[in-house]
ROTI-899404 format. One line per field, with one value per atom (N, C-alpha, C): chain; atom name; x, y, z. Coordinates in nm, 2 decimals. Layout:
residues N
chain (A,...);
atom (CA,...);
u (X,...);
v (Y,...);
w (Z,...);
END
This chain:
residues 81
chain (A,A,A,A,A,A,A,A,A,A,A,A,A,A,A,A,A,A,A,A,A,A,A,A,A,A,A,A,A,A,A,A,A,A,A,A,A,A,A,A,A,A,A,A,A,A,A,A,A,A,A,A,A,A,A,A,A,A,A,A,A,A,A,A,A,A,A,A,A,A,A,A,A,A,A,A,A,A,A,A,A,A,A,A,A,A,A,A,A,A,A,A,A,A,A,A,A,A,A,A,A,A,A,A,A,A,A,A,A,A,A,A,A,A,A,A,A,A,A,A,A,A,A,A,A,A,A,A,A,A,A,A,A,A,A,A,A,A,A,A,A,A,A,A,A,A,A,A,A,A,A,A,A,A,A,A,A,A,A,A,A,A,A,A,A,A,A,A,A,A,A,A,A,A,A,A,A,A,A,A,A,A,A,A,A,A,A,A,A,A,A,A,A,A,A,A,A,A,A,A,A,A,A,A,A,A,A,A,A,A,A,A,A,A,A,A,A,A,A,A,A,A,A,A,A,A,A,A,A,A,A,A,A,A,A,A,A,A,A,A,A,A,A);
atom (N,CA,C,N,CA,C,N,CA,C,N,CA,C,N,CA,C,N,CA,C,N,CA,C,N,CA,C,N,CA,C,N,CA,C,N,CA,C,N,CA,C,N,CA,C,N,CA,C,N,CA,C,N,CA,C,N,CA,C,N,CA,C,N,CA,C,N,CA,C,N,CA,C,N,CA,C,N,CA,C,N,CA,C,N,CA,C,N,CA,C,N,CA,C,N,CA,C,N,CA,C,N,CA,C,N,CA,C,N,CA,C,N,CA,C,N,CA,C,N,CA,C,N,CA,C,N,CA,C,N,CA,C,N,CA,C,N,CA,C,N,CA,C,N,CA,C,N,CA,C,N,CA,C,N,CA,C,N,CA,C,N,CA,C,N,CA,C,N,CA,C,N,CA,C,N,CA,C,N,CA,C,N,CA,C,N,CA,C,N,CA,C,N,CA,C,N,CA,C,N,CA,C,N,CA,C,N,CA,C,N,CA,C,N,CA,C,N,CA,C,N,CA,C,N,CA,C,N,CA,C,N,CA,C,N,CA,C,N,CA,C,N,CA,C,N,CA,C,N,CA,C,N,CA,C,N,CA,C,N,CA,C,N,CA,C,N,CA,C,N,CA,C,N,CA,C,N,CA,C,N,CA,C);
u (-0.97,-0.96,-0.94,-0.99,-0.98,-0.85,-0.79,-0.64,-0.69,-0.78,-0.81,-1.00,-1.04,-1.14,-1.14,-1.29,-1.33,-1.45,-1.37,-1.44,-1.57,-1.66,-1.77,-1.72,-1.59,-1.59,-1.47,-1.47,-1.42,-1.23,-1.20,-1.05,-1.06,-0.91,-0.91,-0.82,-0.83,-0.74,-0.70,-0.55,-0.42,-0.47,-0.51,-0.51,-0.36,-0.29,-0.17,-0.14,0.04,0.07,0.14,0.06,0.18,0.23,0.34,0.42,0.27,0.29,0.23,0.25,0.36,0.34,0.30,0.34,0.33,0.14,0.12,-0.07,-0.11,-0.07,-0.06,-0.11,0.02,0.04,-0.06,-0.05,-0.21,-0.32,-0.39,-0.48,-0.48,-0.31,-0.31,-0.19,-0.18,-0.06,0.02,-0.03,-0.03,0.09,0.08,0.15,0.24,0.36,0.47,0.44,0.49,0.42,0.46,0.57,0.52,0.36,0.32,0.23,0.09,0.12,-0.01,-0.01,0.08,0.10,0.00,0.06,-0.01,-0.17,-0.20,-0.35,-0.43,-0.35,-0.41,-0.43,-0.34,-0.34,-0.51,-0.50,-0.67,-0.76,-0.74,-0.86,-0.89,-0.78,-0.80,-0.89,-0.79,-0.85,-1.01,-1.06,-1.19,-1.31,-1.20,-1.31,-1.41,-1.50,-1.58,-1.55,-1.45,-1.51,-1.34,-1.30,-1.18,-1.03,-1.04,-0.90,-0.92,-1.05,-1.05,-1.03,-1.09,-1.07,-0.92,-0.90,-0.75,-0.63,-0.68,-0.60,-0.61,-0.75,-0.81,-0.78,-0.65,-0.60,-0.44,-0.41,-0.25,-0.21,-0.25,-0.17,-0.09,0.01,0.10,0.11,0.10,0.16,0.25,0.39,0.52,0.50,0.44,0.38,0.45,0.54,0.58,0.46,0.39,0.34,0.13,0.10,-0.04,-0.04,-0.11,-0.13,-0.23,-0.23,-0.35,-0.52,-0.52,-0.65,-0.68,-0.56,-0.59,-0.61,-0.53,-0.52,-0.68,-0.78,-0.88,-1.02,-0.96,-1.05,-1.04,-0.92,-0.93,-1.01,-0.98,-1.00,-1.17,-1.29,-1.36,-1.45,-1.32,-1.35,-1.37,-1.25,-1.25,-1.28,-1.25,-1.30,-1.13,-1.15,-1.02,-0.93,-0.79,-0.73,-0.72);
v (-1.68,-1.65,-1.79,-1.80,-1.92,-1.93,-2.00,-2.10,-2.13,-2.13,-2.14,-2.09,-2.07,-2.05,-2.18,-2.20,-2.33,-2.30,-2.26,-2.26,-2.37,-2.31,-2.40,-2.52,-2.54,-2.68,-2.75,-2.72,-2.76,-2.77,-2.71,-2.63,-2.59,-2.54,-2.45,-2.33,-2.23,-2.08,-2.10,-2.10,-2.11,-1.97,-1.95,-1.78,-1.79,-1.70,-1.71,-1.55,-1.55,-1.39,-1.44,-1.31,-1.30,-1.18,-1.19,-1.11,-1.01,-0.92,-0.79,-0.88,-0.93,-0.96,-1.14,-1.16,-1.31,-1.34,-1.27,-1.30,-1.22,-1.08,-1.06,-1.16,-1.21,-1.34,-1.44,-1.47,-1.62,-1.57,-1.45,-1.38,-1.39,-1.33,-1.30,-1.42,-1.56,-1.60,-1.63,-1.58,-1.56,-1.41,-1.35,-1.19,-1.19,-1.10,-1.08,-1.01,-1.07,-1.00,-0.84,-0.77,-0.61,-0.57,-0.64,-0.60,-0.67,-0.80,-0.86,-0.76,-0.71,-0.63,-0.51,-0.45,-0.27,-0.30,-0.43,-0.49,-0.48,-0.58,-0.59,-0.51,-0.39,-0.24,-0.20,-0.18,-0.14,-0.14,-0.35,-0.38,-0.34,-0.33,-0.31,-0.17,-0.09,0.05,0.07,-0.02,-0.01,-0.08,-0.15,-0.26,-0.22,-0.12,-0.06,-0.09,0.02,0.00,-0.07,-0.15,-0.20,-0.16,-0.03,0.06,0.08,0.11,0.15,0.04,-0.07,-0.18,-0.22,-0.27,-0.24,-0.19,-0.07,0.04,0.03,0.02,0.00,-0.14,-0.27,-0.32,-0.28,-0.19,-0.12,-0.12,-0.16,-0.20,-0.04,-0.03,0.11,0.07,0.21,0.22,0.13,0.16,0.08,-0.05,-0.10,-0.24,-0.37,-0.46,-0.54,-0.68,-0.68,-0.80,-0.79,-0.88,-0.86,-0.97,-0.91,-1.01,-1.09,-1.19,-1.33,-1.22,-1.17,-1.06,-1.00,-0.93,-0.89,-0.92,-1.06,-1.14,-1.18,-1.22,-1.29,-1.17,-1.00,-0.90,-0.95,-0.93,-0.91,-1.04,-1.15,-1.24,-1.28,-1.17,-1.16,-1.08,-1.01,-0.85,-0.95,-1.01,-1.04,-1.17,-1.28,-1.39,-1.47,-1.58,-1.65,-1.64,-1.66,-1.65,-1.77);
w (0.30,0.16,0.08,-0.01,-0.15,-0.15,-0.21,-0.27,-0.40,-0.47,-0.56,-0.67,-0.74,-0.80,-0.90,-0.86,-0.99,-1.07,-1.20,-1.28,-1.37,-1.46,-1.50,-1.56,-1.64,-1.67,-1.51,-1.46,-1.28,-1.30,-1.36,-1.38,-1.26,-1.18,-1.06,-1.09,-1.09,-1.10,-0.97,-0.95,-0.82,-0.79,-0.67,-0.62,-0.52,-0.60,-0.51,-0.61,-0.50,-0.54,-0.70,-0.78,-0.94,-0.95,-1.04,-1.05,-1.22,-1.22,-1.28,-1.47,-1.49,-1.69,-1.65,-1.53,-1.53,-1.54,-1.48,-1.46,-1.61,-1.64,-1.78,-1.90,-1.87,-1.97,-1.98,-1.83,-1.83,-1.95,-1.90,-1.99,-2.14,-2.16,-2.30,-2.35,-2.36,-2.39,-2.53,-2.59,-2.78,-2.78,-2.68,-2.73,-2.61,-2.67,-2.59,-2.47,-2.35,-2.20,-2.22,-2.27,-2.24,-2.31,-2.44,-2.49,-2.42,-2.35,-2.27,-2.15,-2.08,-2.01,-1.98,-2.11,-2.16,-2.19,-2.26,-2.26,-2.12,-2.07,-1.92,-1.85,-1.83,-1.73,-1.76,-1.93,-2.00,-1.99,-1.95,-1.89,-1.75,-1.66,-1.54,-1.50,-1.59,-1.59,-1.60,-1.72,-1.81,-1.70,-1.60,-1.54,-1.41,-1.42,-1.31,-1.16,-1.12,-0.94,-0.94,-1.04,-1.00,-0.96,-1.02,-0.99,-0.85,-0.78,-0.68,-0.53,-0.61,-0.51,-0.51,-0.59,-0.56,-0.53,-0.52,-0.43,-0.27,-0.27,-0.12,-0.03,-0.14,-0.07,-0.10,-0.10,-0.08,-0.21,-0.35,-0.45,-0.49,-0.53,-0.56,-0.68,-0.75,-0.88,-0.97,-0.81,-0.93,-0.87,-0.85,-0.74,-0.86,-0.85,-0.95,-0.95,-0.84,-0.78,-0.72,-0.75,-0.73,-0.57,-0.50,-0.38,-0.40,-0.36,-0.37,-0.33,-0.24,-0.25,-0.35,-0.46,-0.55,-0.67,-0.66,-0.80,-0.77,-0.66,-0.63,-0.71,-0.66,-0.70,-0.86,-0.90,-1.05,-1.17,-1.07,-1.16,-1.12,-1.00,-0.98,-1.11,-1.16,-1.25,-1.42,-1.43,-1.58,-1.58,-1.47,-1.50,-1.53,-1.50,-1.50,-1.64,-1.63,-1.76,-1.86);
END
């Protein structure tokens, strides 16, 4: 697995584990993490095929934490923060 994603201007996204408002936040860093939060779930929800891949690597409901596989699906889904 990657340790990192490099983006078009050659930035690298750290693929490691985040905590659920902390990666939130990267996304949205202008708004208070419960509300970058409740944003993010939305996208996750909205993002085709993604609720399901991420289930299909263990993520649980009350899960506080995304694993480096998952943080790697998602940022596959929306694109780095």
């Amino acid at each position: 697995m990657k340790n990192s994603i490099s983006s078009a201007d050659g930035s690298f996204f750290p693929i490691r584990r985040y905590g659920k408002g902390e990666l939130a936040s990267l996304y949205m860093p202008d708004i208070l993490c419960s509300s970058a939060l409740r944003q993010f779930n939305e996208w996750l929800a909205t993002a085709p095929g993604l609720t399901d891949r991420l289930r299909a690597t263990g993520l649980q409901p009350g899960a506080r934490q995304y694993t480096p596989q998952q943080v790697s699906l998602i940022v596959e889904a929306l694109g780095e923060p």
